[in-house]
N, CA, C and O atoms as a printed pandas DataFrame, in Angstrom:
     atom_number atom_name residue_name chain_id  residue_number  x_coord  y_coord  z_coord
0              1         N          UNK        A               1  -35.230   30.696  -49.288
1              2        CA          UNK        A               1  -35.255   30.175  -50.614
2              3         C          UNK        A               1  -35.503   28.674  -50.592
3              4         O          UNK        A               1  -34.966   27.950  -49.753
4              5         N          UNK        A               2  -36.447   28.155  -51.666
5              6        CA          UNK        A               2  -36.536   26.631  -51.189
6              7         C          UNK        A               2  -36.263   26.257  -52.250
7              8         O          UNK        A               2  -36.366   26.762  -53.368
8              9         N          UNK        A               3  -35.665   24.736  -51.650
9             10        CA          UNK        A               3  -34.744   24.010  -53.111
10            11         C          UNK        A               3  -35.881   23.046  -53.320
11            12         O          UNK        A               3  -36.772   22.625  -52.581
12            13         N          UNK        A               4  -35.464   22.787  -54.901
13            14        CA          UNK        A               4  -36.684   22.053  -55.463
14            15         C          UNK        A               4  -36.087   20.349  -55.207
15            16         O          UNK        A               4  -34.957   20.123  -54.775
16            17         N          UNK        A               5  -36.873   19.493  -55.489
17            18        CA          UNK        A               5  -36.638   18.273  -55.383
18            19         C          UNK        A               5  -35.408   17.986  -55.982
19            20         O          UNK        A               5  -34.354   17.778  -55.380
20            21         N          UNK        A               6  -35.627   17.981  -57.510
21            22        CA          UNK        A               6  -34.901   17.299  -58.378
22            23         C          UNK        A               6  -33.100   17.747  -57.523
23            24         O          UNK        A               6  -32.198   16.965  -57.224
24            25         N          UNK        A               7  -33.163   19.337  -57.346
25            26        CA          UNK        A               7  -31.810   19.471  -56.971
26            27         C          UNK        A               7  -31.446   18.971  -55.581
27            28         O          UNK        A               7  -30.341   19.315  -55.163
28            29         N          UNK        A               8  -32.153   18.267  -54.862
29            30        CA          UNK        A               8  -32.008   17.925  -53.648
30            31         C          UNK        A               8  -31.896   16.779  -53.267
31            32         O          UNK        A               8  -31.601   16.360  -52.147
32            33         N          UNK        A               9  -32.177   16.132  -54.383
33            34        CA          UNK        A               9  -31.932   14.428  -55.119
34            35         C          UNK        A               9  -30.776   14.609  -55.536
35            36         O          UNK        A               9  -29.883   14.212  -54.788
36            37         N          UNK        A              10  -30.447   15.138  -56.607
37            38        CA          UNK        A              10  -28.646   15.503  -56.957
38            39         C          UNK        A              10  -27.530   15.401  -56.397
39            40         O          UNK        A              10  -26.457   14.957  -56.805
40            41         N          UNK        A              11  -28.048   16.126  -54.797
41            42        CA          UNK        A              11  -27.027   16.094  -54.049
42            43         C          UNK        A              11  -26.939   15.052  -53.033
43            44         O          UNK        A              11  -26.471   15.395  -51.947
44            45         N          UNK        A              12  -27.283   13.909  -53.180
45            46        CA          UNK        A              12  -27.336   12.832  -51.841
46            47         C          UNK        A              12  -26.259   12.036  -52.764
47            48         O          UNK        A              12  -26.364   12.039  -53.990
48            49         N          UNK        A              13  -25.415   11.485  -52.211
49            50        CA          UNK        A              13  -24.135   10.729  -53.020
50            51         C          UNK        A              13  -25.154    8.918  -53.237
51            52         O          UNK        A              13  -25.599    8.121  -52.412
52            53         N          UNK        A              14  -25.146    8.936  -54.016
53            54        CA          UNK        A              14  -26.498    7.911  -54.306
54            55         C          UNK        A              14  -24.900    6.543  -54.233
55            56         O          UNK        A              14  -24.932    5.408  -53.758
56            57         N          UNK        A              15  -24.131    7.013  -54.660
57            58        CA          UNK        A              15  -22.643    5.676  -55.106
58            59         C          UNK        A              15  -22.695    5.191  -53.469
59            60         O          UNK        A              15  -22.681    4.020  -53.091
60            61         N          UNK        A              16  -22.750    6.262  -52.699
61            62        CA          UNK        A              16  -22.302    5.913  -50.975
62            63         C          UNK        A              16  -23.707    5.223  -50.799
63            64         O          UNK        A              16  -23.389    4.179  -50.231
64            65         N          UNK        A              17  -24.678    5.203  -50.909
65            66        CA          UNK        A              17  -25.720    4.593  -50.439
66            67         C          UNK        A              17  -26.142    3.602  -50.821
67            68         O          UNK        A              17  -26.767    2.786  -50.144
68            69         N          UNK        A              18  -25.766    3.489  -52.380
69            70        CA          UNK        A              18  -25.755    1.882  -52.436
70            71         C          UNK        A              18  -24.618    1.116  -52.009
71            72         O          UNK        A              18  -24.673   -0.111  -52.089
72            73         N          UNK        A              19  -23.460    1.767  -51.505
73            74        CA          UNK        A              19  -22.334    0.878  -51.369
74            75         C          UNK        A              19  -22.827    0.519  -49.740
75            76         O          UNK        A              19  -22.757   -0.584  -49.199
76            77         N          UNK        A              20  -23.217    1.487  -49.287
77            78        CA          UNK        A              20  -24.149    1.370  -47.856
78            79         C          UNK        A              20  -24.973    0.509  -47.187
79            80         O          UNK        A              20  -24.915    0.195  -45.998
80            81         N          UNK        A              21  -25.981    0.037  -48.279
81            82        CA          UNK        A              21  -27.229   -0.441  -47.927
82            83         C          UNK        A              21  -27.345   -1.621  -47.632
83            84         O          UNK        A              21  -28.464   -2.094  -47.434
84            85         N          UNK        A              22  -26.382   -2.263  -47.548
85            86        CA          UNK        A              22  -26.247   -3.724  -46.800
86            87         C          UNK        A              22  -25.689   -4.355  -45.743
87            88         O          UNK        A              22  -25.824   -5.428  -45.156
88            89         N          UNK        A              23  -24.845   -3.119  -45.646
89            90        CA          UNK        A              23  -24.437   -2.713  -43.945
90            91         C          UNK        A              23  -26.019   -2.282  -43.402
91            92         O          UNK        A              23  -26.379   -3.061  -42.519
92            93         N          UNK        A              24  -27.017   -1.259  -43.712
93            94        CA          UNK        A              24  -28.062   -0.622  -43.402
94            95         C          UNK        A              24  -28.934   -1.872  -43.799
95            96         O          UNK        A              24  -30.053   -1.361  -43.762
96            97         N          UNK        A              25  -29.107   -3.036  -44.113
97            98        CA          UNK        A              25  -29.944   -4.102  -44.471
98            99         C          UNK        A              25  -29.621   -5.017  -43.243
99           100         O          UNK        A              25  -30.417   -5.541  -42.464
100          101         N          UNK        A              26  -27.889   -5.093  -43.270
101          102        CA          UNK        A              26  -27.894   -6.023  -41.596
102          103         C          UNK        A              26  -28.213   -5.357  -40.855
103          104         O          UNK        A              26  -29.192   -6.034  -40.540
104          105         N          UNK        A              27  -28.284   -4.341  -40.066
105          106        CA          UNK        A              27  -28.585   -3.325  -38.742
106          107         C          UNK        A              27  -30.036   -3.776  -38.826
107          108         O          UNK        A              27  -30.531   -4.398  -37.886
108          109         N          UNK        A              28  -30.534   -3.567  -39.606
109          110        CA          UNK        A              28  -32.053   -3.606  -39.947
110          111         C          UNK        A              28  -32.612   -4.683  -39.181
111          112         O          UNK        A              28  -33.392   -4.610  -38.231
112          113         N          UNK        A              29  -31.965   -5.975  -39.877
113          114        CA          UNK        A              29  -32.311   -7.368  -39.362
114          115         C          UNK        A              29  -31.986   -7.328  -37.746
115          116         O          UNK        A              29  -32.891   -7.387  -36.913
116          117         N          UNK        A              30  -30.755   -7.233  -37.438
117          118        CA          UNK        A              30  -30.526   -7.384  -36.314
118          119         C          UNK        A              30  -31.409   -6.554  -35.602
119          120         O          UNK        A              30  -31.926   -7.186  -34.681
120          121         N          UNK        A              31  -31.826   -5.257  -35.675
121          122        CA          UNK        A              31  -32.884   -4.469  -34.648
122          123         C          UNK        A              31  -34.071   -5.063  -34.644
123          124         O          UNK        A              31  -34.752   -4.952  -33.624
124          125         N          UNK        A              32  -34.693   -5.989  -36.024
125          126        CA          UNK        A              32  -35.722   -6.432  -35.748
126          127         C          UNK        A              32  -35.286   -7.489  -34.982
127          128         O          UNK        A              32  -35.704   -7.334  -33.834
128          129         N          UNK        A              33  -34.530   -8.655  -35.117
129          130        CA          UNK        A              33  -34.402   -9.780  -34.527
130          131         C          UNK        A              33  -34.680   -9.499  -32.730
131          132         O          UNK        A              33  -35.113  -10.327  -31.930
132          133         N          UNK        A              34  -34.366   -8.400  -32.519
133          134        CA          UNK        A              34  -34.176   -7.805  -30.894
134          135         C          UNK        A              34  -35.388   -7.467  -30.352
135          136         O          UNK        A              34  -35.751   -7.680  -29.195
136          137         N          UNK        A              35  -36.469   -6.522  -31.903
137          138        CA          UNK        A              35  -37.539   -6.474  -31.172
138          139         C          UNK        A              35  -38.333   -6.905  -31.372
139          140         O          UNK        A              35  -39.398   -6.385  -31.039
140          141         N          UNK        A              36  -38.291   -8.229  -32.099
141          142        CA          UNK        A              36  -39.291   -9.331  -32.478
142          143         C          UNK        A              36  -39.834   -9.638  -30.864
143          144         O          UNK        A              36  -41.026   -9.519  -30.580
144          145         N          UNK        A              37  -38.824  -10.038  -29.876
145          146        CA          UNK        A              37  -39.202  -10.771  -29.183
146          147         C          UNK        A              37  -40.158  -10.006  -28.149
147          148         O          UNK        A              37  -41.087  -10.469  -27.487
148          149         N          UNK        A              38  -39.632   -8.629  -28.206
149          150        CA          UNK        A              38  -40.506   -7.751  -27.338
150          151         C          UNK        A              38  -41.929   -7.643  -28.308
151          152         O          UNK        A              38  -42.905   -7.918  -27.611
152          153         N          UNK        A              39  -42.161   -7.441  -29.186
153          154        CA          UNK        A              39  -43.112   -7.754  -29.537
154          155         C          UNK        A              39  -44.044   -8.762  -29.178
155          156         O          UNK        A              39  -45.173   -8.570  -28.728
156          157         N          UNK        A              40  -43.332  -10.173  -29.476
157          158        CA          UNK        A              40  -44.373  -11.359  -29.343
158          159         C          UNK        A              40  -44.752  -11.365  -27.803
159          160         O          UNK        A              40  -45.852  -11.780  -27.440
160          161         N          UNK        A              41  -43.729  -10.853  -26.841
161          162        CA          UNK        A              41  -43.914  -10.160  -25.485
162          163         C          UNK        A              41  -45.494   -9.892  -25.332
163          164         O          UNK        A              41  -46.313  -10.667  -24.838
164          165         N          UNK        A              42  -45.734   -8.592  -25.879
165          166        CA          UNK        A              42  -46.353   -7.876  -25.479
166          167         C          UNK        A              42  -47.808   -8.480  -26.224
167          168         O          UNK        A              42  -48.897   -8.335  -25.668
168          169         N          UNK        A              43  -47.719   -8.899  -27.029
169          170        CA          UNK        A              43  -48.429   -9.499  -27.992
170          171         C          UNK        A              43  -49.263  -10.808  -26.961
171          172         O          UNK        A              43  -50.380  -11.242  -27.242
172          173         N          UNK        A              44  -48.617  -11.175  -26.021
173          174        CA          UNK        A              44  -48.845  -12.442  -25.509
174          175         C          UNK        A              44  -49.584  -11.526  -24.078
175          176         O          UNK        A              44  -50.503  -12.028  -23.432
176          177         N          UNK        A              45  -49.094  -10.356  -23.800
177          178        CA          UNK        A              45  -49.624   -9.833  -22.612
178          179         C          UNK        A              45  -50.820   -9.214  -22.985
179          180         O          UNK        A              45  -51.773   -9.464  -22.247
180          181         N          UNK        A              46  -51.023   -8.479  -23.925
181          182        CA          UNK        A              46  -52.370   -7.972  -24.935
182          183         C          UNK        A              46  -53.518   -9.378  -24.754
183          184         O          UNK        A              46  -54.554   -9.114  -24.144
184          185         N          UNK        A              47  -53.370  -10.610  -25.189
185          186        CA          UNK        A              47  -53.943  -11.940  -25.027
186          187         C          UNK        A              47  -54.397  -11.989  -23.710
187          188         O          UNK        A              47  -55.593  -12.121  -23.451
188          189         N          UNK        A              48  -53.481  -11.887  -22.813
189          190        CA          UNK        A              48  -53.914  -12.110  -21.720
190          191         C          UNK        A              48  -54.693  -11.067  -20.600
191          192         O          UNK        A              48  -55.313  -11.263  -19.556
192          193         N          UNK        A              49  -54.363   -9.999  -21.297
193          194        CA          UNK        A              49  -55.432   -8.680  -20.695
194          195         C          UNK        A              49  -56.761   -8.922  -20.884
195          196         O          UNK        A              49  -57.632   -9.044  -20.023
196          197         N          UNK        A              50  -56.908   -9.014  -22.714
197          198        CA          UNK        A              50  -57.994   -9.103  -22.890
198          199         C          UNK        A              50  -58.817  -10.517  -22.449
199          200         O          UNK        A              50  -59.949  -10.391  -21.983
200          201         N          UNK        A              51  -58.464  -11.324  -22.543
201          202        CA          UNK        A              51  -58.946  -12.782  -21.502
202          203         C          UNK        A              51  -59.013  -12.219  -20.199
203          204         O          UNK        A              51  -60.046  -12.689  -19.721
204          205         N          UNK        A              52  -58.454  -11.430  -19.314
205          206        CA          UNK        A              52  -58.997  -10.990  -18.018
206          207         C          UNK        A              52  -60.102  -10.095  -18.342
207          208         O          UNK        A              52  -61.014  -10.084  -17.516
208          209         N          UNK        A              53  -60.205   -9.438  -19.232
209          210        CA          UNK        A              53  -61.433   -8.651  -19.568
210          211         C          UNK        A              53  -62.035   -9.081  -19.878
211          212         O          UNK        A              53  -62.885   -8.192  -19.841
212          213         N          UNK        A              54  -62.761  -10.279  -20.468
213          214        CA          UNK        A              54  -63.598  -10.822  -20.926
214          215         C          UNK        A              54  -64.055  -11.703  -19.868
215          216         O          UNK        A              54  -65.216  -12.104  -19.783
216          217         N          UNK        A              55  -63.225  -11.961  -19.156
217          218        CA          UNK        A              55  -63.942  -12.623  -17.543
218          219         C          UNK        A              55  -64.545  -12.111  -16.848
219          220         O          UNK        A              55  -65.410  -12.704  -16.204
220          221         N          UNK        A              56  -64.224  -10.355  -16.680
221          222        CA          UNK        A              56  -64.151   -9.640  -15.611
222          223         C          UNK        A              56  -65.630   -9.150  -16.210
223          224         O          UNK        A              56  -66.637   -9.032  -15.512
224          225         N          UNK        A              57  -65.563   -8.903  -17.572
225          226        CA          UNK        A              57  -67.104   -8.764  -18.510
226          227         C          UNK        A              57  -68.462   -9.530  -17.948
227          228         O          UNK        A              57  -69.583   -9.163  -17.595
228          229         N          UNK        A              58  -67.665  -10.965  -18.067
229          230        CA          UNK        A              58  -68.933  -12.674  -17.780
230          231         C          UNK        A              58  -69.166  -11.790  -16.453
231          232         O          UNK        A              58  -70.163  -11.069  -16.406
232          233         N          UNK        A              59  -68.328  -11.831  -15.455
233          234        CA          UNK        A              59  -68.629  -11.857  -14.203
234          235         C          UNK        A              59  -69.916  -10.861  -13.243
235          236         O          UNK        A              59  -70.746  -11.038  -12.351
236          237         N          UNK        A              60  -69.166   -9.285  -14.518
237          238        CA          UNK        A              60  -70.403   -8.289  -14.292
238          239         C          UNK        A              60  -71.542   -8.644  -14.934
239          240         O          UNK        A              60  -72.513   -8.290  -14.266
240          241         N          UNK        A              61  -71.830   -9.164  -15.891
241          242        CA          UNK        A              61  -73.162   -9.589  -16.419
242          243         C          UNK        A              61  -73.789  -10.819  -15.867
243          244         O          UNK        A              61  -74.972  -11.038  -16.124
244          245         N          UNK        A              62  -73.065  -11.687  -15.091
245          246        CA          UNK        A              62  -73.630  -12.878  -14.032
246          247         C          UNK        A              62  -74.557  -11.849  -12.832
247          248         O          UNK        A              62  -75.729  -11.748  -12.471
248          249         N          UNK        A              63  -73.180  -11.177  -12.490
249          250        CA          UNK        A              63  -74.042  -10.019  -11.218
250          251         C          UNK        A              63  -75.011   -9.194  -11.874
251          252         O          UNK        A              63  -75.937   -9.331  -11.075
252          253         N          UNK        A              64  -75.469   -8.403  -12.800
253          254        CA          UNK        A              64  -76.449   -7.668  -13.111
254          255         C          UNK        A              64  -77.631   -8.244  -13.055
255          256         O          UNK        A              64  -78.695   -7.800  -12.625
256          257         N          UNK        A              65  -77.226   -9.827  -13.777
257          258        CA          UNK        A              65  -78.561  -10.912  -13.955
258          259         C          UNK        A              65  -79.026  -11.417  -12.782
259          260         O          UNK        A              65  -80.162  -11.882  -12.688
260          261         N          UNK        A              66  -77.924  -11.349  -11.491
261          262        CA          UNK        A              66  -78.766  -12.059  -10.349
262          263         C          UNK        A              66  -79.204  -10.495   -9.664
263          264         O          UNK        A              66  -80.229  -10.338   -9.001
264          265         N          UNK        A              67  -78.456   -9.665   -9.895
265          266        CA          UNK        A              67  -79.457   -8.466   -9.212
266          267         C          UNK        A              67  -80.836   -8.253   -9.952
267          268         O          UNK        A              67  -81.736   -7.883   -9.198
268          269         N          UNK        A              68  -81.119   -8.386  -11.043
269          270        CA          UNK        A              68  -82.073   -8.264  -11.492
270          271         C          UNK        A              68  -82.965   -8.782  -11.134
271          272         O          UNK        A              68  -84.021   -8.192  -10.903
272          273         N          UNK        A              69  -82.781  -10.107  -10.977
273          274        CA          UNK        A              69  -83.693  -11.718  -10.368
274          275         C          UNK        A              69  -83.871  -10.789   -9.001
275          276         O          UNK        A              69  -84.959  -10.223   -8.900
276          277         N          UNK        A              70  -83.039  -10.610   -8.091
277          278        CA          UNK        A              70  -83.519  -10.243   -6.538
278          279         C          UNK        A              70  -84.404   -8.899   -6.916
279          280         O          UNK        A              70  -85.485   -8.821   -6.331
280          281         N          UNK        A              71  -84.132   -8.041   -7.650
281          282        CA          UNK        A              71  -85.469   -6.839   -8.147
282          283         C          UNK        A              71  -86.456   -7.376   -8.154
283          284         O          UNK        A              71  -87.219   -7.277   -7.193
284          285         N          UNK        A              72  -86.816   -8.265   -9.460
285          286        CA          UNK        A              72  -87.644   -8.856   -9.671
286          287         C          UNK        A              72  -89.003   -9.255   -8.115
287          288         O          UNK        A              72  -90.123   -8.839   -7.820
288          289         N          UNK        A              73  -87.800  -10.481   -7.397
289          290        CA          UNK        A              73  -88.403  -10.667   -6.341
290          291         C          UNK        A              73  -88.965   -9.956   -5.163
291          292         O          UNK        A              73  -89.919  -10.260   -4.445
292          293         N          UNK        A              74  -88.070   -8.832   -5.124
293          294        CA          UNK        A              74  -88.386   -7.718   -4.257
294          295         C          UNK        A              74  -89.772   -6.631   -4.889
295          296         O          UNK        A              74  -90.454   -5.869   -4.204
296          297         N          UNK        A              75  -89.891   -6.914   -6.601
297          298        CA          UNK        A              75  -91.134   -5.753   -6.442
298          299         C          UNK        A              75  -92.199   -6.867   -6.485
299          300         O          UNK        A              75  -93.357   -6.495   -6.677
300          301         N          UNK        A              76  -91.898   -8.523   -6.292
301          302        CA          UNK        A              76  -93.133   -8.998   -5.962
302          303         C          UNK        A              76  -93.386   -9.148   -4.622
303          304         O          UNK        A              76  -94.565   -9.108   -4.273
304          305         N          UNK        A              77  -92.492   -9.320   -3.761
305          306        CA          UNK        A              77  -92.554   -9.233   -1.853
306          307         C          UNK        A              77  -93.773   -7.978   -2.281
307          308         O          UNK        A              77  -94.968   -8.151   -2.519
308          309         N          UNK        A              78  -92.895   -6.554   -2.275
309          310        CA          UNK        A              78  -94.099   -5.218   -2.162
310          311         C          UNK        A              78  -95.189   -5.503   -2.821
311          312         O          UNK        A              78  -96.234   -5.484   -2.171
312          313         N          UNK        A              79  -95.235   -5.752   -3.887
313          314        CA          UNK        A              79  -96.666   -5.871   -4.224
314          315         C          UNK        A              79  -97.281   -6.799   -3.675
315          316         O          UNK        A              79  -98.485   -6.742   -3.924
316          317         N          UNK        A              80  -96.918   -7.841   -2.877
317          318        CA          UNK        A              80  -97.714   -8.770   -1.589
318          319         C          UNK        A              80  -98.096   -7.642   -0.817
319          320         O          UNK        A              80  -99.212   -7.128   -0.745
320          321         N          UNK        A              81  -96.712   -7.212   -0.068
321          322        CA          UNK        A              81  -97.442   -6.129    1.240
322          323         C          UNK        A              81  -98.379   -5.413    0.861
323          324         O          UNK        A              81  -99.319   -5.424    1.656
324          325         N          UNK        A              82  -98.560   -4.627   -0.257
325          326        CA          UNK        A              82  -98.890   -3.850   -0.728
326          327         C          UNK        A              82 -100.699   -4.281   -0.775
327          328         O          UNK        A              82 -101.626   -3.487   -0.617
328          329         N          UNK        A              83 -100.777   -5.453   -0.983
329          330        CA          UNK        A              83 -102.503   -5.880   -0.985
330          331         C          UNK        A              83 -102.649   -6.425    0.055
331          332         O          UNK        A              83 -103.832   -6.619    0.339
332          333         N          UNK        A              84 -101.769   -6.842    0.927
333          334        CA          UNK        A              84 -101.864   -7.090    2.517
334          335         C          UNK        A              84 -102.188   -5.780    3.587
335          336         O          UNK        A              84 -103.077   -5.785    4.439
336          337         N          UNK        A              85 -101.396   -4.857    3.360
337          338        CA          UNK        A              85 -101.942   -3.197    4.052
338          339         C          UNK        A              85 -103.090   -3.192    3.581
339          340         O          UNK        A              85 -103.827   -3.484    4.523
340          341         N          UNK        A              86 -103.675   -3.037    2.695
341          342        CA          UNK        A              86 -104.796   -2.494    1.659
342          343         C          UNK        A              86 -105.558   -3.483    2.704
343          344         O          UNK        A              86 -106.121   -2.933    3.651
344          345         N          UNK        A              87 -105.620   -4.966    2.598
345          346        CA          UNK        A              87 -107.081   -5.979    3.341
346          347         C          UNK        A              87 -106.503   -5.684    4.776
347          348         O          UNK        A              87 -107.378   -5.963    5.596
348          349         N          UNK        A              88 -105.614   -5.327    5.253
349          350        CA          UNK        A              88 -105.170   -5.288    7.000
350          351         C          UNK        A              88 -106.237   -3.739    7.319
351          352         O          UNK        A              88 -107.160   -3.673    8.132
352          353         N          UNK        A              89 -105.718   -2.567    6.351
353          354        CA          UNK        A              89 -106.604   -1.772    6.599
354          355         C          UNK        A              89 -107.658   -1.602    6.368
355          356         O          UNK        A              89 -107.956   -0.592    7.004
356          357         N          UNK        A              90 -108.703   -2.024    5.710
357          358        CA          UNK        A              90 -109.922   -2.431    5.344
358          359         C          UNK        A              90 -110.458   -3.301    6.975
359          360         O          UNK        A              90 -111.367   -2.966    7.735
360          361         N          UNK        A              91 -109.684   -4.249    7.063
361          362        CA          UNK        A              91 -110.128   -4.993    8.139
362          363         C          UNK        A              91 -110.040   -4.446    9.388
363          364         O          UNK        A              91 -110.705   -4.847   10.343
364          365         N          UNK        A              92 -109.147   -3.432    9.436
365          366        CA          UNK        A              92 -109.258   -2.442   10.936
366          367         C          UNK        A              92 -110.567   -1.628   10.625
367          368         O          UNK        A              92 -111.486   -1.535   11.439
368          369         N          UNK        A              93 -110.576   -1.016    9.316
369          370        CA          UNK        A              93 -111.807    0.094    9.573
370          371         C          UNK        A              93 -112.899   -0.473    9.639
371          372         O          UNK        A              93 -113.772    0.281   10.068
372          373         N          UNK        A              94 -113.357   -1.820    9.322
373          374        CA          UNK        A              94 -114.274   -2.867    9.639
374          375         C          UNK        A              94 -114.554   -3.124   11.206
375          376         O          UNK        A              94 -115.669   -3.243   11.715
376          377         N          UNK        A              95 -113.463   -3.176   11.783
377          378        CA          UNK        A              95 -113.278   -3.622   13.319
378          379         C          UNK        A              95 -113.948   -2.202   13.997
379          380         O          UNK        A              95 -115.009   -2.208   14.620
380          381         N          UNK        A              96 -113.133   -1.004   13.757
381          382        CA          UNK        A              96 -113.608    0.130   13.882
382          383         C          UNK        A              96 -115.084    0.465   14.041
383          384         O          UNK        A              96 -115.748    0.673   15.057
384          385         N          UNK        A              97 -115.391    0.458   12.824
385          386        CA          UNK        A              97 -117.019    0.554   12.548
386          387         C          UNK        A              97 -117.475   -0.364   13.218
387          388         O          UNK        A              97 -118.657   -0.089   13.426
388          389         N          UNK        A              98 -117.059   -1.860   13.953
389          390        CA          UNK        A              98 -118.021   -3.095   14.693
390          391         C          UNK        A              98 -118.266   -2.108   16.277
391          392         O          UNK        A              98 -119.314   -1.971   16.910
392          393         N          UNK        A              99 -116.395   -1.332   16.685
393          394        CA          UNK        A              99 -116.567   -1.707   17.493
394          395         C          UNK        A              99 -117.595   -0.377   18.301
395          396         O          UNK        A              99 -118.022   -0.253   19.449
396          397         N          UNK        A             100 -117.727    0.633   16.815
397          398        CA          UNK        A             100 -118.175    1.849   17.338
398          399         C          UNK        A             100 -119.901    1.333   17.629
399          400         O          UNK        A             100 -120.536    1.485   18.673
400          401         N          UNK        A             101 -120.273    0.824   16.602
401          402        CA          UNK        A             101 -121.526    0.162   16.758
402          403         C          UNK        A             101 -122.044   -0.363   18.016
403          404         O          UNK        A             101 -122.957    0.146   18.667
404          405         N          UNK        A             102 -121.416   -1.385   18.299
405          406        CA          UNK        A             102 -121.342   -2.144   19.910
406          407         C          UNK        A             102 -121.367   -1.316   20.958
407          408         O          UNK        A             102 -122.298   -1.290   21.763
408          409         N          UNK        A             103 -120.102   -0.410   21.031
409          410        CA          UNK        A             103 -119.765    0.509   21.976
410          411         C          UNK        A             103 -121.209    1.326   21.981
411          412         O          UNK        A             103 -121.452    1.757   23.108
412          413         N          UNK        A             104 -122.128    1.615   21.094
413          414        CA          UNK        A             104 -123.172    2.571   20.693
414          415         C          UNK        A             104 -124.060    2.434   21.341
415          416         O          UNK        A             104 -124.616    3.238   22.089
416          417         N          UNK        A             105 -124.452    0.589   20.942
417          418        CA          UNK        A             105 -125.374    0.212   21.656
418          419         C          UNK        A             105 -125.438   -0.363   23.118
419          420         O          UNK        A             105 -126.536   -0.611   23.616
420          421         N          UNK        A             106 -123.999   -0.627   23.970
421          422        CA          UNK        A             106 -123.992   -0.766   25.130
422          423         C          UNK        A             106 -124.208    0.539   26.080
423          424         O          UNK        A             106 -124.541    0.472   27.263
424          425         N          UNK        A             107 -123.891    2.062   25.156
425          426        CA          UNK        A             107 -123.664    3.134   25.909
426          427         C          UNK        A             107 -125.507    3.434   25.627
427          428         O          UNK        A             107 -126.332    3.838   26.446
428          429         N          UNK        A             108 -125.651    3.163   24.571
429          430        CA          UNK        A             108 -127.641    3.421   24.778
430          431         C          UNK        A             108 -128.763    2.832   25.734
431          432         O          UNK        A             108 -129.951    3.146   25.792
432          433         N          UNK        A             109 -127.920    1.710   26.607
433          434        CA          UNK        A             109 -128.801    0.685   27.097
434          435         C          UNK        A             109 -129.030    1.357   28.532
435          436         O          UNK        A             109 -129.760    0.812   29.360
């Protein structure tokens, strides 16, 4: 069976609770006064997390930017080698072809 509001309001001794509520007004104060300080506590350690995170942030984005720079430099090294093989081998199959020639005409003589 469920009781309705109004009768469930009726029955709370309302005389005891206001005679109450200032005993229940100091408790109040005093529990905050206690956990004010743990608060500003934690409040001050929150500050200082996030300031290590925001360093620890700079620091990875310093490193991404100089790895990037050494990428950078590294796909221009390869693309040096890269047209250096290309004229090194050109210049062997050049040598090749001289030396088959030569060899051709000393073995014809």
């Amino acid at each position: 069976m469920a009781i309705s509001w109004i009768t469930a309001f009726k029955a709370i001794p309302w005389g005891q609770v206001v005679e109450n509520a200032p005993t229940v007004l100091r408790g109040a104060k005093k529990l905050w006064g206690m956990a004010q300080p743990q608060v500003a506590g934690q409040h001050t350690r929150v500050e200082q997390d996030v300031a290590e995170l925001k360093q620890e942030v700079l620091k990875a984005a310093q490193l991404i930017e100089s790895l990037a720079e050494q990428n950078a430099r590294l796909v221009e090294a390869v693309e040096i080698l890269r047209v250096r093989t290309r004229a090194l081998g050109i210049a062997c199959g050049m040598l090749l072809i001289a030396f088959i020639g030569v060899a051709g005409i000393v073995l014809w003589k």
